[in-house]
N, CA, C and O atoms as a CHARMM CRD file, in Angstrom:
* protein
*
  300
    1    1 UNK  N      0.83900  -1.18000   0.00000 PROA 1      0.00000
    2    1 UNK  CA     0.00000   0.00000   0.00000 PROA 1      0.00000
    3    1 UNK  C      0.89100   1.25300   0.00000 PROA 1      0.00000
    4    1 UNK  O      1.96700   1.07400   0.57100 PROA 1      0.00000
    5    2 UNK  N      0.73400   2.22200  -0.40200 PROA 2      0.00000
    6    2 UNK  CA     1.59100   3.69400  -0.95700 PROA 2      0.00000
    7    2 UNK  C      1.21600   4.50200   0.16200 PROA 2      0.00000
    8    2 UNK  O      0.14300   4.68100   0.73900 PROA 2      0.00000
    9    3 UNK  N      2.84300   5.12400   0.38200 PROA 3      0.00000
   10    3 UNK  CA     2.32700   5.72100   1.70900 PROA 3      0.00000
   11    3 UNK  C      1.33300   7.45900   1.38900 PROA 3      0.00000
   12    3 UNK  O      1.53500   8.14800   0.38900 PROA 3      0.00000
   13    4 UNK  N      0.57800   7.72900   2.21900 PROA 4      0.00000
   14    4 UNK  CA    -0.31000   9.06200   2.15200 PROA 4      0.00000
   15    4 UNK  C      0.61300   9.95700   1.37700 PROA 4      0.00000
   16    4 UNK  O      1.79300   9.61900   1.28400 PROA 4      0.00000
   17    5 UNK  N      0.19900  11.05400   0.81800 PROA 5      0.00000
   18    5 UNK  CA     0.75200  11.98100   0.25300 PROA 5      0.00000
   19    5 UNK  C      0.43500  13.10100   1.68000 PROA 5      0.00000
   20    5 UNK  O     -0.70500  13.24800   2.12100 PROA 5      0.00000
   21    6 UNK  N      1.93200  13.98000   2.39700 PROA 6      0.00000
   22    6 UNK  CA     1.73600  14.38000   2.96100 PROA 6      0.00000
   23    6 UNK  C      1.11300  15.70700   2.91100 PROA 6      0.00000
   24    6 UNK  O      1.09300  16.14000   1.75900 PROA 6      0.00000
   25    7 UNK  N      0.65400  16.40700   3.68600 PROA 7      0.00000
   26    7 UNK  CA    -0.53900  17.85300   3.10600 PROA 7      0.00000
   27    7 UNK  C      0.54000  18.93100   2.61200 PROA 7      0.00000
   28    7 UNK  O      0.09700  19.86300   1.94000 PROA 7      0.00000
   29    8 UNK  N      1.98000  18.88900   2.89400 PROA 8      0.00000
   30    8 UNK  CA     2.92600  19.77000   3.08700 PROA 8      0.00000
   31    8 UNK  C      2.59900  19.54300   1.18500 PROA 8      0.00000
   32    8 UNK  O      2.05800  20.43800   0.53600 PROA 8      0.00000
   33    9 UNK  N      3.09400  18.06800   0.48600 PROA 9      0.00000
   34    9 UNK  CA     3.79100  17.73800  -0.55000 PROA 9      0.00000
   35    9 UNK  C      2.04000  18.06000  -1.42500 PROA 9      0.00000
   36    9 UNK  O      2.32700  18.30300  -2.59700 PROA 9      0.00000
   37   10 UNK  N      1.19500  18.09900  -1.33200 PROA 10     0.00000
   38   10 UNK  CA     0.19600  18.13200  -1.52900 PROA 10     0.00000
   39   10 UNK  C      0.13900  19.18700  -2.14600 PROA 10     0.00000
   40   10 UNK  O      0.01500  19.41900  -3.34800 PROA 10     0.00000
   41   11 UNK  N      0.25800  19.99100  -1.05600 PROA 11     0.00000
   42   11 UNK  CA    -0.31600  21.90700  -1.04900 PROA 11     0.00000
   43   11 UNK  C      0.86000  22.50600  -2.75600 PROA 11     0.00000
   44   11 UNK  O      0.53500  23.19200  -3.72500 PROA 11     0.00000
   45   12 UNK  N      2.26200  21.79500  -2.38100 PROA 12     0.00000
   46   12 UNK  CA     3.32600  22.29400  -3.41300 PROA 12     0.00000
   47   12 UNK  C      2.49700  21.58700  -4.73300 PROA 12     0.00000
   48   12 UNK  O      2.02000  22.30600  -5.61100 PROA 12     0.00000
   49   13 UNK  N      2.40900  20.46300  -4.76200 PROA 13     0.00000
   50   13 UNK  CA     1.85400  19.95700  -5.63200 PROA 13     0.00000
   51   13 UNK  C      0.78600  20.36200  -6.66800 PROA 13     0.00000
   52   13 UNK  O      0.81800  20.50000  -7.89100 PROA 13     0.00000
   53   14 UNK  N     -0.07000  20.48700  -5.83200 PROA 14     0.00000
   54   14 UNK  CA    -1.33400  21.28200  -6.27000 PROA 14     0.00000
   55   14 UNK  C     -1.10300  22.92300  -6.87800 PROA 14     0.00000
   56   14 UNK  O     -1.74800  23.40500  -7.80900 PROA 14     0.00000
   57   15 UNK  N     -0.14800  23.54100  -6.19200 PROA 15     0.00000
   58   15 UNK  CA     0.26900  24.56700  -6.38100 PROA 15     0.00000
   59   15 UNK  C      0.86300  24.79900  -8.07200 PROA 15     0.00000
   60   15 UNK  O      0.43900  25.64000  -8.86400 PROA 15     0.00000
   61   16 UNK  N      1.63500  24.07900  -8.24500 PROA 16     0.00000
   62   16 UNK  CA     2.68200  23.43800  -9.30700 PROA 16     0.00000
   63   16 UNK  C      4.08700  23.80200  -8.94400 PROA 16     0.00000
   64   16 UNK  O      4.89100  24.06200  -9.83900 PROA 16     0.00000
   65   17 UNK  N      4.41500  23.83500  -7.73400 PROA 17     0.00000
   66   17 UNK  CA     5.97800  23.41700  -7.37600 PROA 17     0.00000
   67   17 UNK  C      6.06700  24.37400  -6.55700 PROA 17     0.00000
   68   17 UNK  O      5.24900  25.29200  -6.50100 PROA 17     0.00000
   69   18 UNK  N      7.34200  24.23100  -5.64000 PROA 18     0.00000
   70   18 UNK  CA     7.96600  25.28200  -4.16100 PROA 18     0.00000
   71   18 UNK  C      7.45000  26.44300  -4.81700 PROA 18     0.00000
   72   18 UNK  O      6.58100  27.11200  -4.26000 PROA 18     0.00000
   73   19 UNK  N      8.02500  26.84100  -6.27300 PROA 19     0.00000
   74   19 UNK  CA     8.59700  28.65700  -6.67600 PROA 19     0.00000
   75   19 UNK  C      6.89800  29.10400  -6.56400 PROA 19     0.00000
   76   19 UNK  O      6.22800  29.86800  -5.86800 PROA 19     0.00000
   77   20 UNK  N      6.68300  28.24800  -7.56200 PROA 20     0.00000
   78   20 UNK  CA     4.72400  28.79100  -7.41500 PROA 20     0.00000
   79   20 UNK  C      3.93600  29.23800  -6.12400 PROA 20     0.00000
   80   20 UNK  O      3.21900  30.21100  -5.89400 PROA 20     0.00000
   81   21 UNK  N      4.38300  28.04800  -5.29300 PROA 21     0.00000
   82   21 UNK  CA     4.00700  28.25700  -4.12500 PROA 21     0.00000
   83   21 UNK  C      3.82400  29.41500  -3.35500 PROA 21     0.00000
   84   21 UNK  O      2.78300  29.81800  -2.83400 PROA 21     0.00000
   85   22 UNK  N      5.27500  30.05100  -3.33300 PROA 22     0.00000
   86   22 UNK  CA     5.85900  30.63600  -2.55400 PROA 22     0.00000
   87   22 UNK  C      5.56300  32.22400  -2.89900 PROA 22     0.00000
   88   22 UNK  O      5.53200  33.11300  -2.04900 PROA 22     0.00000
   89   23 UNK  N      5.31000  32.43400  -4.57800 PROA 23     0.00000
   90   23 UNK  CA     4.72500  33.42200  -5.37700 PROA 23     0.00000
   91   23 UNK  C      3.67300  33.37300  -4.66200 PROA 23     0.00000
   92   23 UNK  O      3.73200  34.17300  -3.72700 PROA 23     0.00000
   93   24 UNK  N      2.67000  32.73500  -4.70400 PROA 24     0.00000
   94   24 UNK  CA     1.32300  32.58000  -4.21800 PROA 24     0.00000
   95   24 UNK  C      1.25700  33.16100  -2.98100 PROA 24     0.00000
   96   24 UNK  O      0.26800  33.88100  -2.84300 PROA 24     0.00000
   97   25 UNK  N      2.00300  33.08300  -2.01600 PROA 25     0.00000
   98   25 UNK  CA     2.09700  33.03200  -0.50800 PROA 25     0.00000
   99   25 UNK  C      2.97400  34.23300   0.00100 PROA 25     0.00000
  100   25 UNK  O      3.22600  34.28900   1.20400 PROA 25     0.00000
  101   26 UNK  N      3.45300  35.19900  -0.85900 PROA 26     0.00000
  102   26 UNK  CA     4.60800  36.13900  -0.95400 PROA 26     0.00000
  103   26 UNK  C      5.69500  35.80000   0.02500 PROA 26     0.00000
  104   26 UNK  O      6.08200  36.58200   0.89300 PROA 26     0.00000
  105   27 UNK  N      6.26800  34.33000  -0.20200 PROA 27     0.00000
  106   27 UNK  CA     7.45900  33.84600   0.41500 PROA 27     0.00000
  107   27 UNK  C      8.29000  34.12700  -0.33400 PROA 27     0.00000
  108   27 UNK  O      8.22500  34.98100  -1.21800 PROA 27     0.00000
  109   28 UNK  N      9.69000  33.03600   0.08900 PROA 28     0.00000
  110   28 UNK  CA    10.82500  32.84200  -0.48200 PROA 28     0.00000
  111   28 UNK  C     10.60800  31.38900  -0.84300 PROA 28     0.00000
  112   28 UNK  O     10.12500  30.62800  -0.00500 PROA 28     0.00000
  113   29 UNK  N     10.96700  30.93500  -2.14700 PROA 29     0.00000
  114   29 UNK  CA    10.61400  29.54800  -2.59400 PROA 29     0.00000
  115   29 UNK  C     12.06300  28.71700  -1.43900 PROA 29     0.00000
  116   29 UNK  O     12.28300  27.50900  -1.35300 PROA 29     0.00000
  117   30 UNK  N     12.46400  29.31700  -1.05100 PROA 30     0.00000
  118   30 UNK  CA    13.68300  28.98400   0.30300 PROA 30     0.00000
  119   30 UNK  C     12.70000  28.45400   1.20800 PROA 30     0.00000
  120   30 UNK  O     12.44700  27.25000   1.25300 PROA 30     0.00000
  121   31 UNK  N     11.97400  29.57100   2.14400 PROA 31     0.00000
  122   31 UNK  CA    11.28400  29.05200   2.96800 PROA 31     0.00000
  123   31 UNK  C     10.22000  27.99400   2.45600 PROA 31     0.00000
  124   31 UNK  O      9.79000  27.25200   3.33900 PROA 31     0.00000
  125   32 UNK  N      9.78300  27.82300   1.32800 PROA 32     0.00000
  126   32 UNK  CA     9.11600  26.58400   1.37300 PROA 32     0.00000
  127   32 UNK  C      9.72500  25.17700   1.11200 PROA 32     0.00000
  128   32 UNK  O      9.27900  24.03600   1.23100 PROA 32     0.00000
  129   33 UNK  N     10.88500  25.68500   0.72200 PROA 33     0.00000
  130   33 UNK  CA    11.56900  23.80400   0.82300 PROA 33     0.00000
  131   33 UNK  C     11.95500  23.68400   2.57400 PROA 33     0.00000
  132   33 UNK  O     11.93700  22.59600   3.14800 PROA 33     0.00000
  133   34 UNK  N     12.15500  24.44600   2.98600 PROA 34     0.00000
  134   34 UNK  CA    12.70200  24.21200   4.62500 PROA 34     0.00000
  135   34 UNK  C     11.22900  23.33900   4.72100 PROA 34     0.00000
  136   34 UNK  O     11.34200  22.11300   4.69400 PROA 34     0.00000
  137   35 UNK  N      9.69900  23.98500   4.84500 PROA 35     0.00000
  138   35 UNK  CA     8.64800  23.41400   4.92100 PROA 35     0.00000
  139   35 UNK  C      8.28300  21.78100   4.48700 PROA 35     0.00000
  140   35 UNK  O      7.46700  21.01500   4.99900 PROA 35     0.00000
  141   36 UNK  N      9.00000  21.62000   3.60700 PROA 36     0.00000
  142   36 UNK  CA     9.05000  20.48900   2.85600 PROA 36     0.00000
  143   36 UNK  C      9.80200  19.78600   3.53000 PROA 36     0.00000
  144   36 UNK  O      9.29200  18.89600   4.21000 PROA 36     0.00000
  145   37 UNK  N     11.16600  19.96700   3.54200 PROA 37     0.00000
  146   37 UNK  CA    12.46600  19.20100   3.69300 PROA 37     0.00000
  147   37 UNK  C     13.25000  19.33300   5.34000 PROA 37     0.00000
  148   37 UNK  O     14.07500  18.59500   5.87700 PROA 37     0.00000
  149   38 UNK  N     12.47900  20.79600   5.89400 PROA 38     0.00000
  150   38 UNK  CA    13.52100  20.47400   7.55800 PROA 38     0.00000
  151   38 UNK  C     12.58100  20.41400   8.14300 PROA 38     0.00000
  152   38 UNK  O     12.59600  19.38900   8.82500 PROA 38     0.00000
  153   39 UNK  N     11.30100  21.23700   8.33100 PROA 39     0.00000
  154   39 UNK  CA    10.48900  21.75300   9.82300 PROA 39     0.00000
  155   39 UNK  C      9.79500  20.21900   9.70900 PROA 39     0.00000
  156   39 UNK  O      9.94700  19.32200   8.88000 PROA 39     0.00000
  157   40 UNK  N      9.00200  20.32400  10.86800 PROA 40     0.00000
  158   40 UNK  CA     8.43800  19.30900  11.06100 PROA 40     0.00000
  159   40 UNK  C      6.76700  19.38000  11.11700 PROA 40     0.00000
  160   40 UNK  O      5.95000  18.46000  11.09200 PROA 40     0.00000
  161   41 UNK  N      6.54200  21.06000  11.21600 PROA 41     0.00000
  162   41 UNK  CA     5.09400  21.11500  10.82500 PROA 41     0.00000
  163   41 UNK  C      5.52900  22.99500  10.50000 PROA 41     0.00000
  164   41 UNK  O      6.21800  23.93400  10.89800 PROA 41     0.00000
  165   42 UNK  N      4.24800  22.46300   9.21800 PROA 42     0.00000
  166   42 UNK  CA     4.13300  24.06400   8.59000 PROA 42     0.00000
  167   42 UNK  C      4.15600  25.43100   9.68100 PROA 42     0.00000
  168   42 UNK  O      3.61500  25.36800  10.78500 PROA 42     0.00000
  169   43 UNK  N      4.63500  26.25500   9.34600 PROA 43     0.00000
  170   43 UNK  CA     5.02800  27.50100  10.34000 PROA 43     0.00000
  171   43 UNK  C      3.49100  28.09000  10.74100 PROA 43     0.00000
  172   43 UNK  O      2.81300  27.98700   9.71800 PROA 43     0.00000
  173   44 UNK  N      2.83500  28.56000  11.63100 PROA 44     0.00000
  174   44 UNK  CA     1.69700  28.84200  11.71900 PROA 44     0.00000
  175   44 UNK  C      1.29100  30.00100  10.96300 PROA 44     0.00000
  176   44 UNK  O      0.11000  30.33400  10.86400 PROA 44     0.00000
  177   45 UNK  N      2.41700  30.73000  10.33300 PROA 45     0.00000
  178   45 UNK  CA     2.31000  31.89500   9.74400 PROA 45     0.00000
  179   45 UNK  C      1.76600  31.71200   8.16500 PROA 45     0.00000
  180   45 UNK  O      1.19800  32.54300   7.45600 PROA 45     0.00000
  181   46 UNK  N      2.15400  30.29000   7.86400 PROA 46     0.00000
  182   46 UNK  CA     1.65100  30.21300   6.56600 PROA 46     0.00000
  183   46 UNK  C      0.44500  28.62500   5.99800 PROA 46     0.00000
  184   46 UNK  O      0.07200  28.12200   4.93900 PROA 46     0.00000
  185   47 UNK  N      0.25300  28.39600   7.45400 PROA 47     0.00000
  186   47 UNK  CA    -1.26800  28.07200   7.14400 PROA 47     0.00000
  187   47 UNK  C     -2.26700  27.91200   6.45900 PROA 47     0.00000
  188   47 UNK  O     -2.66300  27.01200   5.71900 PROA 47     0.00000
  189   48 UNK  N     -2.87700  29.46300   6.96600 PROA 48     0.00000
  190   48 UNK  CA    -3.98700  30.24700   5.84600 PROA 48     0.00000
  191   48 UNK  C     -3.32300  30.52700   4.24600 PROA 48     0.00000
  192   48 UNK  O     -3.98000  30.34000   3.22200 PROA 48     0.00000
  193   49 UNK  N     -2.17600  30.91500   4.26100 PROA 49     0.00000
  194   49 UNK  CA    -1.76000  31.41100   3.12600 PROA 49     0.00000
  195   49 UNK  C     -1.56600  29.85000   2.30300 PROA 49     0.00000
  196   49 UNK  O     -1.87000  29.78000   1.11200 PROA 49     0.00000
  197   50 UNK  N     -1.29200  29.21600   2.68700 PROA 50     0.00000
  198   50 UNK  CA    -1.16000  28.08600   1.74500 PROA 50     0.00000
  199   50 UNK  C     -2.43800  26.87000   1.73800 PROA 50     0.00000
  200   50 UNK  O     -2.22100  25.76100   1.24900 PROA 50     0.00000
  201   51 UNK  N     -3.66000  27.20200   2.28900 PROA 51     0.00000
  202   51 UNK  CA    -4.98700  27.15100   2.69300 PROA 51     0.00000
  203   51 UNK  C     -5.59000  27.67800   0.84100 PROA 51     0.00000
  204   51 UNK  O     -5.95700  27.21400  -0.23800 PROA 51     0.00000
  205   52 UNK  N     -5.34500  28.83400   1.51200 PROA 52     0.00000
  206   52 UNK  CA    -5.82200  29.93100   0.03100 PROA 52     0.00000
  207   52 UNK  C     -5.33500  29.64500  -1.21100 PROA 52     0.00000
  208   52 UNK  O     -6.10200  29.53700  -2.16800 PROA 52     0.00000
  209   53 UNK  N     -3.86500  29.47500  -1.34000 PROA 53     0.00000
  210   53 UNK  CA    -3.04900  29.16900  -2.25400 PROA 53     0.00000
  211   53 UNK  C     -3.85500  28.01300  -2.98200 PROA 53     0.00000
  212   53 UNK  O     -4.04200  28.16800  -4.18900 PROA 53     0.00000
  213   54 UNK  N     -4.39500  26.77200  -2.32300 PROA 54     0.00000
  214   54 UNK  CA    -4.45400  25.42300  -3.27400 PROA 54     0.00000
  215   54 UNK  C     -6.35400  25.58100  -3.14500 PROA 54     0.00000
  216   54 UNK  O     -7.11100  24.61100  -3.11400 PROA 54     0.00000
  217   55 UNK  N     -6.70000  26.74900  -3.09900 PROA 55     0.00000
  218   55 UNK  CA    -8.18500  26.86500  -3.59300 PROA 55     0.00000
  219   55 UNK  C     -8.91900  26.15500  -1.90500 PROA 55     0.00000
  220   55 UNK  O    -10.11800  25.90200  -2.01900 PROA 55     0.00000
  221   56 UNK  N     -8.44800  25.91200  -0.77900 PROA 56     0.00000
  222   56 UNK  CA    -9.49900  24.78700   0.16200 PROA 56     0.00000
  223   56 UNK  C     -8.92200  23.88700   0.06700 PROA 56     0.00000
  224   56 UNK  O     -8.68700  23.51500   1.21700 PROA 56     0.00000
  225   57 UNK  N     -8.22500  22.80800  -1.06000 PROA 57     0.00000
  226   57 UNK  CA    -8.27300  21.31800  -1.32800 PROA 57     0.00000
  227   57 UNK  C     -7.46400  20.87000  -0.34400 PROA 57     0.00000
  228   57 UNK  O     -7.81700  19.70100  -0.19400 PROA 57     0.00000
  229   58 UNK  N     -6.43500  21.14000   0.55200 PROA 58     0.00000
  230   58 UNK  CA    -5.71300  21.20400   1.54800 PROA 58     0.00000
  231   58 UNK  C     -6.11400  22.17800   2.19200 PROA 58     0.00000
  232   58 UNK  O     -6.16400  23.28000   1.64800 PROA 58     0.00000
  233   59 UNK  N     -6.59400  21.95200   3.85500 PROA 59     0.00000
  234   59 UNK  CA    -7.31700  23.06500   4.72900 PROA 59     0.00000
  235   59 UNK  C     -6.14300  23.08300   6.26700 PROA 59     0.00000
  236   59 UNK  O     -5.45300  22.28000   6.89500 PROA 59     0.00000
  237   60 UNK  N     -6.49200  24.51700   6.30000 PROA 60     0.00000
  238   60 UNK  CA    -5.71800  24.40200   7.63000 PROA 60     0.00000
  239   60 UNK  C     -5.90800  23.22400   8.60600 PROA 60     0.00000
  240   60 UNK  O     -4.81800  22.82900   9.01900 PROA 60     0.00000
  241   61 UNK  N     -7.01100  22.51100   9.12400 PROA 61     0.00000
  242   61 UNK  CA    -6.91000  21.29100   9.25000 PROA 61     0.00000
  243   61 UNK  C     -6.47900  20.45000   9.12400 PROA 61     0.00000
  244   61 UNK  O     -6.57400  19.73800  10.12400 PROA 61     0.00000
  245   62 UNK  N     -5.72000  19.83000   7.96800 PROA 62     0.00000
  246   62 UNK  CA    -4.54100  18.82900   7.54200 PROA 62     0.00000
  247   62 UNK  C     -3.78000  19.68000   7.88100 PROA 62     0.00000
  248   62 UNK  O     -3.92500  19.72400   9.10200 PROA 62     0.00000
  249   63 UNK  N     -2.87400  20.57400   7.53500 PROA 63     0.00000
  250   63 UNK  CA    -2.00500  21.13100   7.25400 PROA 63     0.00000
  251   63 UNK  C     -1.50300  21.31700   9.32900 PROA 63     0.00000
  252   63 UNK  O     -0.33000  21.19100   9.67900 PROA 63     0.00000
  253   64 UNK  N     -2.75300  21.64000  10.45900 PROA 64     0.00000
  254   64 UNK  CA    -2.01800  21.46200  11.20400 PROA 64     0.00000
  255   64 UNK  C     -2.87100  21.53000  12.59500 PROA 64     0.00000
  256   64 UNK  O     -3.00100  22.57100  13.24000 PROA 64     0.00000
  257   65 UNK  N     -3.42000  20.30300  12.95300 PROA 65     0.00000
  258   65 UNK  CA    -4.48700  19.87700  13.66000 PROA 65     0.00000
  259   65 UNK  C     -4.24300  20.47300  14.69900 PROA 65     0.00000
  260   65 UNK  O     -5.22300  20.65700  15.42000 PROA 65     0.00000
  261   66 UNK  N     -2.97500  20.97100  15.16700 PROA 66     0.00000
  262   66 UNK  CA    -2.98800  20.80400  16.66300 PROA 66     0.00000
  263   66 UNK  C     -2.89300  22.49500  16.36500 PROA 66     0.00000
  264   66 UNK  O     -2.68900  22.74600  17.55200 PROA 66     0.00000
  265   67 UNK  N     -2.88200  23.46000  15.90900 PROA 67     0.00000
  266   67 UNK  CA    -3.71200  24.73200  15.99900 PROA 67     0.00000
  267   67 UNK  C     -5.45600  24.68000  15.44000 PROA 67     0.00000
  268   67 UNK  O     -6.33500  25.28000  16.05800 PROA 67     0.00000
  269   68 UNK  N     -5.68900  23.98600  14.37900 PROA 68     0.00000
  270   68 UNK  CA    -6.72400  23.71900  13.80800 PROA 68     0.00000
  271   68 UNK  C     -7.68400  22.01300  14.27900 PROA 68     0.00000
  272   68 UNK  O     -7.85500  21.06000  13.51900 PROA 68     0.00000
  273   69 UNK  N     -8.00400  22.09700  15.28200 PROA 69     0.00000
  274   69 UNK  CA    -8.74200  20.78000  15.90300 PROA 69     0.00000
  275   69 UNK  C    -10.24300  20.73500  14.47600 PROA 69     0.00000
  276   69 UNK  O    -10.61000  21.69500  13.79700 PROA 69     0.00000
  277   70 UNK  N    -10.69300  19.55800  14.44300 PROA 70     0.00000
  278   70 UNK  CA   -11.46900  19.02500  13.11900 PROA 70     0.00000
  279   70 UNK  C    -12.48400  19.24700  14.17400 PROA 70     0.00000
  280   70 UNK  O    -13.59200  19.19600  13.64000 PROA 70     0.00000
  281   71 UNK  N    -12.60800  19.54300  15.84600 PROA 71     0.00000
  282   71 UNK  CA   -14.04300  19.82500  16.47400 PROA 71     0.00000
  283   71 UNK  C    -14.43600  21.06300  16.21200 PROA 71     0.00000
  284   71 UNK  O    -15.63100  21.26100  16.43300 PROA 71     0.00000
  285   72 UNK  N    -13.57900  22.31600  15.65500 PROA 72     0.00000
  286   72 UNK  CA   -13.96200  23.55600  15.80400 PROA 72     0.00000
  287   72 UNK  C    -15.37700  23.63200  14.44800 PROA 72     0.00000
  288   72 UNK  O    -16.09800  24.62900  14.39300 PROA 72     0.00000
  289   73 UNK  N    -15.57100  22.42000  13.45100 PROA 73     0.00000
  290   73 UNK  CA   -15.97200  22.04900  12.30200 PROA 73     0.00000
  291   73 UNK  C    -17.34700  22.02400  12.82800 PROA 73     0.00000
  292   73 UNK  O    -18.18600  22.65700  12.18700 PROA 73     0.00000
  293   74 UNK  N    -17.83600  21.19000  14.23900 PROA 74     0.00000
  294   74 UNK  CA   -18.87300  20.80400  14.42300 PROA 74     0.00000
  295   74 UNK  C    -19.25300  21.74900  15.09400 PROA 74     0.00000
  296   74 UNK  O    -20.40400  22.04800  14.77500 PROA 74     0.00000
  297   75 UNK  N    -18.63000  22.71600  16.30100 PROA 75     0.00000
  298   75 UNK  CA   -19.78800  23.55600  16.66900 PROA 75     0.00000
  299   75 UNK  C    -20.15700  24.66500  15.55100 PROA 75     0.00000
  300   75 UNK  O    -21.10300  25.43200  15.73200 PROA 75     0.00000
């Protein structure tokens, strides 16, 4: 079985690569490979911005439960 596609590799993906990304998000296509390749969860600063970036299809929710809990959904 193939492992999940993670929301990090997702969001770039969907995007069409780091540089796009990072255009999208008024980063440095720098800071989004660190995102990719060192941190261990997306910076809270770019969240929303990379939320927005891939249209919803990746939601702050994947991207990072433990600021974004899936209960805030139900009330």
């Amino acid at each position: 079985m193939p492992n999940k596609e993670r929301p990090i590799d997702e969001v770039v993906r969907l995007a069409g690569g780091q540089a796009e990304l990072a255009r999208r998000c008024s980063t440095s296509q720098p800071r989004i490979w660190q995102c990719v390749h060192r941190n261990k969860r997306v910076p809270a600063d770019l969240v929303i911005p990379f939320e927005r970036a891939v249209g919803g299809k990746v939601t702050r929710f994947d991207l990072r439960p433990d600021l974004y809990p899936r209960e805030e959904l139900a009330g």
